[in-house]
C-alpha positions, 0 to 999 in steps of 0.5 A: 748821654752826649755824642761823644759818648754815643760814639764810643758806644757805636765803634765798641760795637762795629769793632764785635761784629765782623765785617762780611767775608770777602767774596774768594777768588775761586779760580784758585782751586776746585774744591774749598772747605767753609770755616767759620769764626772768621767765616771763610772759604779755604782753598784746597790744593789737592783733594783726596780722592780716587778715579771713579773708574776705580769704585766697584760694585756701585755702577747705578749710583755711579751713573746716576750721580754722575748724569744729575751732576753734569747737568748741573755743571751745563745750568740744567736742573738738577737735584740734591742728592743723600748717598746712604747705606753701608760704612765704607762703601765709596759713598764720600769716595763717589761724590770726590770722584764724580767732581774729579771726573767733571772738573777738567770739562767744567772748570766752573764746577766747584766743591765745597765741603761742610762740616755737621757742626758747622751748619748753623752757619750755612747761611753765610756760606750760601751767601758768599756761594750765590754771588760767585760766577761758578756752580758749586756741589755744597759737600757735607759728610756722614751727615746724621742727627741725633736726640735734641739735634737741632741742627737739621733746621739749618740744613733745611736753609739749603735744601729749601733756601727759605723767603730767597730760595736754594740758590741756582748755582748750588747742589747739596749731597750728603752722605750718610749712614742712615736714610732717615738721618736719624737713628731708628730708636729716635723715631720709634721712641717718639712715636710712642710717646707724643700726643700726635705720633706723625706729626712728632718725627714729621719735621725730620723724617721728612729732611730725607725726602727733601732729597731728590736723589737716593742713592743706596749702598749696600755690603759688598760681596766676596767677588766684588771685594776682590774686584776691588782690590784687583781694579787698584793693583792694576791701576797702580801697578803692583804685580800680584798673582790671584791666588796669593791676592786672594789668600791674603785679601780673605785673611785681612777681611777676616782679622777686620771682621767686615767687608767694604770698599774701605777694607779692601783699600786698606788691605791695598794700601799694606800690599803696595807698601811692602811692594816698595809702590808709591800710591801718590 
């Protein structure tokens, strides 16, 4: 084959594997969302979320997620963190807030959201975050796997960072509505059927205690509904007597047939538009 050939060959080549993703400015923003094909880091402008003040009934998450998080801010030690339980129960709302809270002391402290599917990339990702100067919180919500999920081994890529290690300036919190991160009969199942029962579910029962923060959240009783509802009123100013919040909280709850911080928003977001408030 002569060289002329060979070159033809190498630039056919170079032109199918893309070139490394530059290293973002990250003083852009304080919160990016990673995408790949081409990889990348988007900025985003404004970030959906809530004051933490505003979260009811979730106090001990609150504090506890909050302490591991400004430690991490300052370069101290910290954990990665799986907030699971409930639907609709300020999980992905908590880890916003806690950021949100934080950010303004700590300009360097990023957040960074990851989608499950995109997981198998997360090597890349890592890589562009370890040569950055700030600290990041690498989000990735309602995180779960299911029958023949493989994706649970590229998460292990952050929670253990293989031969290069976790790197420093990187923290993990997953949500999820599982604590295991896998569904019940998954492991039951396995557990019946394989030749050695433990070692079967082993691999991706352990994922979870990879984790060093659990934090639970659990369904919200009435008084904590209201609570809920009564803490956005008066943060947003929209004048409404008990009695009728109540009445018209209790009958909203009713036609969802469940109960959570997501109802209770969702029934405020209805009260404030036929009070003529605007939420943005």
């Amino acid at each position: 084959m002569t060289k002329k050939a060979l070159r033809r060959i190498a630039d056919a080549l170079e032109r199918m594997s893309a070139p490394p993703a530059p290293v973002p400015d990250f003083s852009q923003a304080s919160a990016f969302v990673w995408h790949h094909d081409p990889d990348r880091l988007e900025p985003v402008a404004r970030v959906n979320r809530v004051d933490v003040g505003l979260l009811v009934g979730v106090d001990r998450s609150r504090d506890t997620l909050m302490a591991n998080t400004a430690q991490f801010a300052r370069g101290l030690p910290a954990n990665n963190a799986l907030l699971w339980g409930a639907r609709g129960m300020g999980k992905s709302s908590l880890v916003k807030a806690v950021h949100g809270a934080l950010s303004t002391d700590y300009p360097l402290l990023k957040i960074v959201e990851v989608q499950r599917e995109d997981l198998p990339t997360i090597g890349r990702c890592l890589n562009l975050l370890r040569q950055a100067d700030a600290r990041f919180i690498l989000f990735c919500d309602d995180l779960s796997f299911g029958h023949d999920d493989a994706h649970y081994k590229s998460l292990k890529a952050v929670l253990d960072g293989g031969i290069e290690g976790r790197p420093e300036n990187v923290v993990l919190y997953a949500t999820s509505n599982r604590r295991h991160l896998m569904p019940r009969d998954m492991i039951e199942n396995e557990r019946s059927t394989a030749i050695s029962p433990s070692e079967a579910v082993e691999e991706k029962v352990s994922l979870s205690d990879r984790f060093g923060l659990w934090l639970g959240f659990h369904p919200c009783d009435q008084d904590e509904y209201l609570a809920m509802i009564r803490g956005y009123c008066d943060a947003y100013g929209v004048a409404i007597d008990d009695a009728t919040l109540k009445g018209e909280a209790i009958e909203w709850q009713a036609t969802r047939g469940s109960r959570s911080g997501r109802v209770a928003w969702q029934y405020f977001t209805d009260l404030a538009g036929r009070r003529g408030v605007q939420l943005s």
